[in-house]
C-alpha positions as CSV (number, residue, x, y, z in Angstrom):
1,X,0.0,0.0,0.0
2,X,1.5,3.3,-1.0
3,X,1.9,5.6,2.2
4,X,0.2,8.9,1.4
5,X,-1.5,11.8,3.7
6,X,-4.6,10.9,4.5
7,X,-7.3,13.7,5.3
8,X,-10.1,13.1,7.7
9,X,-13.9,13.5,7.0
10,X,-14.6,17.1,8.2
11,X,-16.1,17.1,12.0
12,X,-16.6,20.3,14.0
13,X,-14.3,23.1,14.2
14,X,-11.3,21.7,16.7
15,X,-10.0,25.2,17.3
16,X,-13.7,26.8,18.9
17,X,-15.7,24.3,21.0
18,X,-14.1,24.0,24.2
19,X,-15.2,20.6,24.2
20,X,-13.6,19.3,21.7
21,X,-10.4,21.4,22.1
22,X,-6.9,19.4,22.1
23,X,-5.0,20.0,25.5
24,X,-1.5,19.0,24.0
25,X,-1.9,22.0,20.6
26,X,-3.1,24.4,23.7
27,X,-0.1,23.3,25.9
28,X,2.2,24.5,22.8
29,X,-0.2,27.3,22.1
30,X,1.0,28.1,25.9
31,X,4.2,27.6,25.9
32,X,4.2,29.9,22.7
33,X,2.7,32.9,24.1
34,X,5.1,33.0,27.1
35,X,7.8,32.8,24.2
36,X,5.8,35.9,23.2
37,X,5.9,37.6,26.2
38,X,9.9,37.1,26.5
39,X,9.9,38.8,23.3
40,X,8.8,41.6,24.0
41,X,10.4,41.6,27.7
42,X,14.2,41.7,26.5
43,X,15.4,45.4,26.6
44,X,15.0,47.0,23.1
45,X,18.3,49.5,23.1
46,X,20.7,47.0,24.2
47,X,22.4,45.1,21.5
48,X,24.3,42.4,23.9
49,X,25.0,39.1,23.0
50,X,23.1,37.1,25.6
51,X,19.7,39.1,24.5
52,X,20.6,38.0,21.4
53,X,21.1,34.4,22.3
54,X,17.3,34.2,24.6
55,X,15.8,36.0,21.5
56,X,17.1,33.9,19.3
57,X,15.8,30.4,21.4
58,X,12.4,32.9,21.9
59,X,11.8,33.8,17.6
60,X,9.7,30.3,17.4
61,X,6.8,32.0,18.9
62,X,4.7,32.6,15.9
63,X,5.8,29.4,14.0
64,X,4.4,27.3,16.1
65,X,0.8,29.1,16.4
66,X,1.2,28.6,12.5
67,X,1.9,25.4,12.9
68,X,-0.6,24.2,15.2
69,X,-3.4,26.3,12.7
70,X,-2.1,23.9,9.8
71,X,-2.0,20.8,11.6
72,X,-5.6,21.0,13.3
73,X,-6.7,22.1,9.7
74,X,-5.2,18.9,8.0
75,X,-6.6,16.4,11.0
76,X,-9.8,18.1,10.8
77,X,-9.9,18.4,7.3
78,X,-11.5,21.6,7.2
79,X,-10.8,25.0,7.3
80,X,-13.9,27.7,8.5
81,X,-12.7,30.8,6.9
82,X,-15.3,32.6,8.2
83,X,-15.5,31.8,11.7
84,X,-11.3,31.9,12.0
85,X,-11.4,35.6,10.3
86,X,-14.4,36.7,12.6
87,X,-12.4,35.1,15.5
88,X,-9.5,37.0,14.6
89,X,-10.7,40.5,13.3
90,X,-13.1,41.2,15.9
91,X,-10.8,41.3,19.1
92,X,-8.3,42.6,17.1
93,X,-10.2,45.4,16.6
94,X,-10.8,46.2,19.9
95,X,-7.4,46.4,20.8
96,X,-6.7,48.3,18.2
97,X,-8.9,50.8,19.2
98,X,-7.3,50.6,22.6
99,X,-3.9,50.8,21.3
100,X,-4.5,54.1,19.4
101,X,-6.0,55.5,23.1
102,X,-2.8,54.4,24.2
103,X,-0.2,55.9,22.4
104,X,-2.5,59.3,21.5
105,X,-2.6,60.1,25.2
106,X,1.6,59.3,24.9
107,X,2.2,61.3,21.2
108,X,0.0,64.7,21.4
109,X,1.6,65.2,18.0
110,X,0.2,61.8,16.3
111,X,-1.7,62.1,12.9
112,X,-5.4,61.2,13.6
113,X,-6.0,61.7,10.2
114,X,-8.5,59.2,9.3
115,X,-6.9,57.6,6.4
116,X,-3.8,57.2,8.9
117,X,-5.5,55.9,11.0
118,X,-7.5,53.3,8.5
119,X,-3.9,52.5,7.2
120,X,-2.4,51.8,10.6
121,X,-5.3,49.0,11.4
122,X,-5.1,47.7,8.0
123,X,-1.1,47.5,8.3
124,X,-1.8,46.7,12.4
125,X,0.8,49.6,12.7
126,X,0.1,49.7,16.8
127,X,2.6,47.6,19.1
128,X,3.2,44.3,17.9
129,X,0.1,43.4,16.2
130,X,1.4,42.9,12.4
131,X,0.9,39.2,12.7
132,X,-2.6,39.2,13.6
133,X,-2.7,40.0,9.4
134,X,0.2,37.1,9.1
135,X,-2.3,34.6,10.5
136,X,-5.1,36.5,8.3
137,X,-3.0,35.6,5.2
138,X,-2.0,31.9,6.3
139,X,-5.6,30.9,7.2
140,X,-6.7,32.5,3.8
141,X,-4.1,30.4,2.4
142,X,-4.7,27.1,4.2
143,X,-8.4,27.5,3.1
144,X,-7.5,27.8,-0.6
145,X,-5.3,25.1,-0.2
146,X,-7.9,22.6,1.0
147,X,-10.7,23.8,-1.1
148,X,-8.4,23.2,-4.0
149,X,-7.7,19.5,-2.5
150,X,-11.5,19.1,-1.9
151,X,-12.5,20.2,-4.8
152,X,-10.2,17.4,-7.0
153,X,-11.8,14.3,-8.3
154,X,-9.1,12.2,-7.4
155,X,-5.5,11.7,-5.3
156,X,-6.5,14.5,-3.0
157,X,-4.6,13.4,-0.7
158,X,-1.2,13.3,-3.1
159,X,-2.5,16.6,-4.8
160,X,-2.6,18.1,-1.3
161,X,1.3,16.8,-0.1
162,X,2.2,18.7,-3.6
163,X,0.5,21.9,-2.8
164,X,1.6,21.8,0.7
165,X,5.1,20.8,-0.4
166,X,4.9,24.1,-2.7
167,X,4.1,26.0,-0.6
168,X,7.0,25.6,1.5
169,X,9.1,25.9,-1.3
170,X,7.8,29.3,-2.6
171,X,8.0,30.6,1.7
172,X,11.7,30.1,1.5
173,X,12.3,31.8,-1.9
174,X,10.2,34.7,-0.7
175,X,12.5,34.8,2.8
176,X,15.8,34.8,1.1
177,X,14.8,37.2,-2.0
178,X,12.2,39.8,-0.7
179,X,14.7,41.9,1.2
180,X,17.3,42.0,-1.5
181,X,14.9,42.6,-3.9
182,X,13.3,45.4,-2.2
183,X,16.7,46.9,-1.7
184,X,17.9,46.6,-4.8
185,X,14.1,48.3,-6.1
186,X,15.7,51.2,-4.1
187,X,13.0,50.9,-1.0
188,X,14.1,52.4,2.3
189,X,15.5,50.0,5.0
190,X,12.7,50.5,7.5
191,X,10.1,50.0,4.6
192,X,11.9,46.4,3.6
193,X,12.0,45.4,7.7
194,X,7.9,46.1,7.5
195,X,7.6,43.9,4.8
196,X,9.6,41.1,6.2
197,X,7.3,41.1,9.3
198,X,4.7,40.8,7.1
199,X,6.1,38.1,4.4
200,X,3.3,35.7,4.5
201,X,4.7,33.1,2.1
202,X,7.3,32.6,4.6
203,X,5.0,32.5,7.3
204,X,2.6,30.4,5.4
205,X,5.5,27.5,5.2
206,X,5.2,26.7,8.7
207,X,1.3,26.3,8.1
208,X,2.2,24.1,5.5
209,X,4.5,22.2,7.5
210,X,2.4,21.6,10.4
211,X,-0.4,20.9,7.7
212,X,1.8,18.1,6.3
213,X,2.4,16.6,9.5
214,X,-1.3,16.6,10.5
215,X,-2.1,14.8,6.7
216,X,0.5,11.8,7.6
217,X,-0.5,11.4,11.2
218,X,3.3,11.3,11.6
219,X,3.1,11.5,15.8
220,X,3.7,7.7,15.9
221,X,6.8,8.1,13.9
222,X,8.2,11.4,15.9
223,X,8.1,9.7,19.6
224,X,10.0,7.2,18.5
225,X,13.0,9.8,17.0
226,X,12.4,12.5,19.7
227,X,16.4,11.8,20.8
228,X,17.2,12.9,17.1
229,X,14.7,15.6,16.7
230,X,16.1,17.4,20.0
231,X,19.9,16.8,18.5
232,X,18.7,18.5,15.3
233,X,16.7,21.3,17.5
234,X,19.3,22.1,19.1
235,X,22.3,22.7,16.4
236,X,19.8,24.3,14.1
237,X,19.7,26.9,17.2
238,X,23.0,27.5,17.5
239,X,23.5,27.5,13.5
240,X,20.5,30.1,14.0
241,X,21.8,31.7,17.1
242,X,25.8,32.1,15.7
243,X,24.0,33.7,12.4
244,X,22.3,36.5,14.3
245,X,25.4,37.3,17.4
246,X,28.2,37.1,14.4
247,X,26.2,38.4,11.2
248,X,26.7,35.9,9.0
249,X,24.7,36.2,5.5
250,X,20.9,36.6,6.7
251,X,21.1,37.8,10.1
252,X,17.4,38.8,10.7
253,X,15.1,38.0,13.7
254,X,12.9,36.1,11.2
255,X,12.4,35.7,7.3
256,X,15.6,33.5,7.3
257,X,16.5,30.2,5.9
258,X,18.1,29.6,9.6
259,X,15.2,30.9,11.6
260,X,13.1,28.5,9.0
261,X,14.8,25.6,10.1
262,X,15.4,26.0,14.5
263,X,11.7,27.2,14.2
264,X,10.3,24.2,12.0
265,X,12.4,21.6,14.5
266,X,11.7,23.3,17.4
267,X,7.4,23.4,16.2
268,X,8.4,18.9,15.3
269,X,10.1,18.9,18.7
270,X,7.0,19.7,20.5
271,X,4.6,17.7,18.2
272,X,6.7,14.4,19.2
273,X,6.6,14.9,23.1
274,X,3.4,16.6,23.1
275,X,3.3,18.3,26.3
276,X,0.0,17.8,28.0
277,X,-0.2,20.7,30.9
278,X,-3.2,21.8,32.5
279,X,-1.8,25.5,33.3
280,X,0.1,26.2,30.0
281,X,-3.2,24.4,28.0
282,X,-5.5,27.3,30.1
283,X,-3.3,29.8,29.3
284,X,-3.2,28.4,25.3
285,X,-6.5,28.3,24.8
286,X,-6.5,32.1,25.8
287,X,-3.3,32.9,23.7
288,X,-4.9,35.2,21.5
289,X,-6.2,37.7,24.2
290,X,-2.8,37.5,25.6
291,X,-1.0,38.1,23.0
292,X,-3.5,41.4,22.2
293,X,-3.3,42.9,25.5
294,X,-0.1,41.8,27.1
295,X,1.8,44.3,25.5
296,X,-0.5,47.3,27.2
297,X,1.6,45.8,30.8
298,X,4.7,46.1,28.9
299,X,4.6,49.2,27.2
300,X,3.2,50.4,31.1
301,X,5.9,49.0,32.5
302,X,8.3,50.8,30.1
303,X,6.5,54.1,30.4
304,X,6.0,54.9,33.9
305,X,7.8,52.4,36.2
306,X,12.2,53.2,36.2
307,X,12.9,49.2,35.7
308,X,15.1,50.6,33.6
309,X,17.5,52.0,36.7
310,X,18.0,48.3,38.2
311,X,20.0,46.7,34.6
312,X,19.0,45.3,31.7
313,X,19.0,41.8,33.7
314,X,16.4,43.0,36.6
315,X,14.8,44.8,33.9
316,X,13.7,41.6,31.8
317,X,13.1,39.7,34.9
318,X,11.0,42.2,36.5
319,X,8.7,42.8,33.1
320,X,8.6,39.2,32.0
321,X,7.1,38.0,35.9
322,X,4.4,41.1,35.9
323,X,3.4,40.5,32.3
324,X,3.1,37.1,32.6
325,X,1.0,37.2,35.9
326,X,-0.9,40.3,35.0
327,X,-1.8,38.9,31.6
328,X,-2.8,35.2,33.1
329,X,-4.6,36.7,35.9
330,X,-6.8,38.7,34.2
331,X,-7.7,36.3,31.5
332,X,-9.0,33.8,34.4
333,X,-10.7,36.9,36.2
334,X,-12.3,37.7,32.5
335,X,-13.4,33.7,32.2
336,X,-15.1,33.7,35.5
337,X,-17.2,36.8,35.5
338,X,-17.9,37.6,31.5
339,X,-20.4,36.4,29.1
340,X,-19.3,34.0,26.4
341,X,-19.9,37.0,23.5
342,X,-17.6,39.0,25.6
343,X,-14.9,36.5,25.6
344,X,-15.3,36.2,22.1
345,X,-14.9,39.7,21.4
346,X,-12.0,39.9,23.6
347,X,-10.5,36.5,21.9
348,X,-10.6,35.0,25.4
């Protein structure tokens, strides 16, 4: 018998129903989102090599929320566009609006023009929300994918491993030749960073990737190589981590054939142990209001308490623990005492 992905009938949505949700994708979704919140903990003006080296082991964040999307796609064997997008616009709209309160009471000189301000939600140009528009893209994408696949008469499953496969391919392309392209089309430097962060085809290959995993049902297969999965995580991470501290070719955060491959083993790592914890499954299954309104502790934190005066070591320590516990707390205190449209709107 020829081994080829198989795709499940579709079922209900396995990313909605808190029923039928899947503790060990939440327990990654959790670990993710503290990832997150490291992120955006490190100092931003220092340019030291250890902040380097816990970003660099950080970067996976997003990658495996992509991941997890694709693989829950493939094992359900459906994609609701229209309930992700609503899922995902909504709440993000409120923090938006929230955001731009935010930093107009801190820039009395910001442009409120309105077609500023209609650019900066369609570009999510407040804080660190460019990727709810990445997920936007790679959900768009995953959907197209499987419609195409549904839509075959015959070898869907092979026509999808192609696609998928593809896919991938064109993500990596689009990393190593959209910066150099832009540059050499004589765009600005902070213009071409912009469009990195929002490089979907590269994004979308770790959607892909986690889609091709859930096709093949491949977690058999992975706990039995876990040993050589972590030896591969971890050398990818120092390839990854020496290529950002010593510049070598591609140094960027992201949108890197290095950060490609620690992310995509890091994202397999966790699929073959497939941690099941309670807390960090809580916390996953909230991950998206977290990741909205975390950043309103840190950028309060920043503002108006001097952190700053205690090192850059104290400094991350102190914002990570706060953000972490102010973010958790209040998503249990906004579980326990509002309505289930309000935790929708809120992406709670």
């Amino acid at each position: 018998m020829t081994a080829v992905a198989h795709v499940p009938a579709r079922r209900t949505s396995p990313e909605t129903p808190a029923v039928n949700r899947d503790s060990g994708i939440d327990t990654m979704r959790g670990i993710a989102i503290l990832m997150v919140i490291g992120i955006h903990s490190l100092p931003q003006s220092i340019d030291a090599s250890w902040i380097k080296v816990i970003d660099a082991a950080l970067r996976p964040c997003v990658p495996i929320f992509l991941f997890a999307s694709g693989y829950l796609t493939a094992t359900s064997g459906r994609v609701p566009l229209w309930k992700r997008l609503k899922a995902t616009i909504v709440p993000y709209a409120i923090a938006f609006a929230a955001a731009y309160i935010y930093m107009a009471g801190h820039n009395p000189a910001m442009d409120h023009r309105l077609s500023t301000a209609v650019a900066r939600f369609l570009l999510a140009y407040v804080f660190v929300y460019y990727y709810v528009f990445v997920y936007v893209g790679c959900t768009i994408g995953l959907w197209l994918i499987f419609r195409y696949a549904d839509n075959s008469t015959r070898d869907t499953s092979q026509q999808l491993t192609i696609l998928l496969g593809i896919a991938i391919a064109f993500g990596l392309i689009a990393g190593s030749y959209l910066d150099p392209l832009l540059l050499r089309a004589g765009f600005a430097e902070s213009l071409i960073q912009e469009a990195r962060l929002r490089n979907i085809p590269f994004w979308f290959s770790f959607a892909a990737c986690g889609a091709l995993f859930g096709a093949f049902r491949a977690e058999p297969a992975l706990r039995n190589m876990r040993i050589t999965i972590l030896g591969a995580t971890v050398i990818t991470y120092l390839i990854y981590a020496a290529v950002r501290i010593f510049g070598i070719g591609d140094s960027a955060d992201y949108d890197s054939v290095a950060f490609f491959g620690y992310a995509a083993m890091l994202t397999i790592l966790l699929l073959a142990i497939y941690p099941r914890v309670p807390l960090l499954a809580a916390i996953g299954s909230g991950s998206y209001f977290i990741y909205l309104w975390h950043i309103f502790v840190v950028m309060t934190l920043r503002d108006h308490a001097p952190l700053r005066g205690f090192g850059a070591v104290p400094d991350f320590v102190a914002t990570y623990a706060i953000t972490t516990m102010v973010s958790v707390t209040a998503l249990l205190a906004i579980r326990r005492t509002a309505s289930s449209r309000t935790l929708r709107w809120l992406g709670a």
